[in-house]
N, C-alpha and C positions, 0 to 999 in steps of 0.2 A: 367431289361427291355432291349431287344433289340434298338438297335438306329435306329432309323427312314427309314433311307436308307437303313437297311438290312430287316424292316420289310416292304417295300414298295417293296423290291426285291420278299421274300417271297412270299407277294400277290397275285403280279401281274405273275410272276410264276407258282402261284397256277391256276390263273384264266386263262393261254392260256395252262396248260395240261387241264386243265378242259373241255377249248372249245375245244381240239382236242380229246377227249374222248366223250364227250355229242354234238360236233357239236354246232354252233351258235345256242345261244336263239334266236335272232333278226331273223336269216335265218330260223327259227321253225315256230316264229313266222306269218313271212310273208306267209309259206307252209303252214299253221293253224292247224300245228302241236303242239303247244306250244299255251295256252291259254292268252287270252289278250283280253282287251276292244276294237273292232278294230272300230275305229271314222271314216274311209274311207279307202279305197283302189282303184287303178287301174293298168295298168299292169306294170307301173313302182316306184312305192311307195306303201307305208301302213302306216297309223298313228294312233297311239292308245294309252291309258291312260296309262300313266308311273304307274308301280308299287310300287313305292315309292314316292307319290307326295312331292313336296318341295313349293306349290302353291295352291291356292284354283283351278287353271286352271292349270294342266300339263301335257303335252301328248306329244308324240313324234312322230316325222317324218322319216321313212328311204328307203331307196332306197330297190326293191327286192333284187338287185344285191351287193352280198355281196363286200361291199370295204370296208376294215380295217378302214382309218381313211385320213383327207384332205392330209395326208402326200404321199398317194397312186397314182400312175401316172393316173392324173385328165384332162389328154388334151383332151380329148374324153368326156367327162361325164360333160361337162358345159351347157348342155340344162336337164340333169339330174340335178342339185344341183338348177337351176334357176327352177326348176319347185318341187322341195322339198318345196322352199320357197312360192311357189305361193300357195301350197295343205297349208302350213302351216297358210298363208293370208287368206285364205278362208274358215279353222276352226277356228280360231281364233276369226273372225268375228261370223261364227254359233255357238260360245262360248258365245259374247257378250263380249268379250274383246276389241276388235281392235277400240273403242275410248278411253276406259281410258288408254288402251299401256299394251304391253306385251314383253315379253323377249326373243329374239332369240339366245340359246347357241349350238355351236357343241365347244365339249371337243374336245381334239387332242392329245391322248399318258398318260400314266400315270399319271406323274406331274402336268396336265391341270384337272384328274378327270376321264378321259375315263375310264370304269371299264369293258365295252364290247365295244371288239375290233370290233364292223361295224358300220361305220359312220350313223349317227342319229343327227337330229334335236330337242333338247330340247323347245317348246313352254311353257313359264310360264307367268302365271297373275291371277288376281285377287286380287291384296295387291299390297303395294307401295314395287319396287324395291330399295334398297337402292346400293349406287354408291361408293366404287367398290366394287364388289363381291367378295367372298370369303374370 
């Protein structure tokens, strides 16, 4: 069996010739080129039920404008990220999550989980979160 770092090389590898051949999911997505549950939109976000839930509540948040990940030059785009959160607060709640608590994660680069490279808001709830993650 390969060791870990080499198949975490391979992966993730795999997965940005991929996005440079098939173009972002996430940026398909938002074009409604690429199918998805979509929970809200407006013209600067889209949130829609992750495909893989990990929660009885999990849906994501992402900006239309495709930006890789927080690592991205962000000095411009801080009424963008505070208004991810805001669209996030107020499904959440038309969840019926936002009194028993939900989970607010953005992955950041491989190591952290990011597996599509454009920044997205993870929302998760409905089951007790246990501390710490992963």
């Amino acid at each position: 069996m390969l060791p870990f770092a080499v198949r975490k090389f391979l992966y993730y590898g795999y997965q940005r010739v991929r996005t440079r051949m098939l173009g972002c999911v996430f940026c398909r997505i938002a074009a409604r080129e690429a199918n998805a549950t979509i929970l809200y939109e407006d013209d600067h976000c889209v949130a829609f039920e992750d495909a893989h839930p990990q929660a009885p509540v999990h849906f994501l948040v992402i900006p239309r404008k495709h930006i890789i990940s927080l690592n991205a030059e962000l000095a411009d785009e801080e009424p963008l990220l505070g208004h991810l959160l805001q669209v996030a607060a107020r499904i959440a709640k038309e969840k019926g999550i936002d009194r028993t608590g939900f989970r607010a994660v953005i992955n950041t680069n491989a190591e952290a989980g990011q597996t599509v490279f454009h920044l997205h808001v993870h929302i998760l709830g409905g089951r007790i979160m246990r501390w710490p993650p992963g």
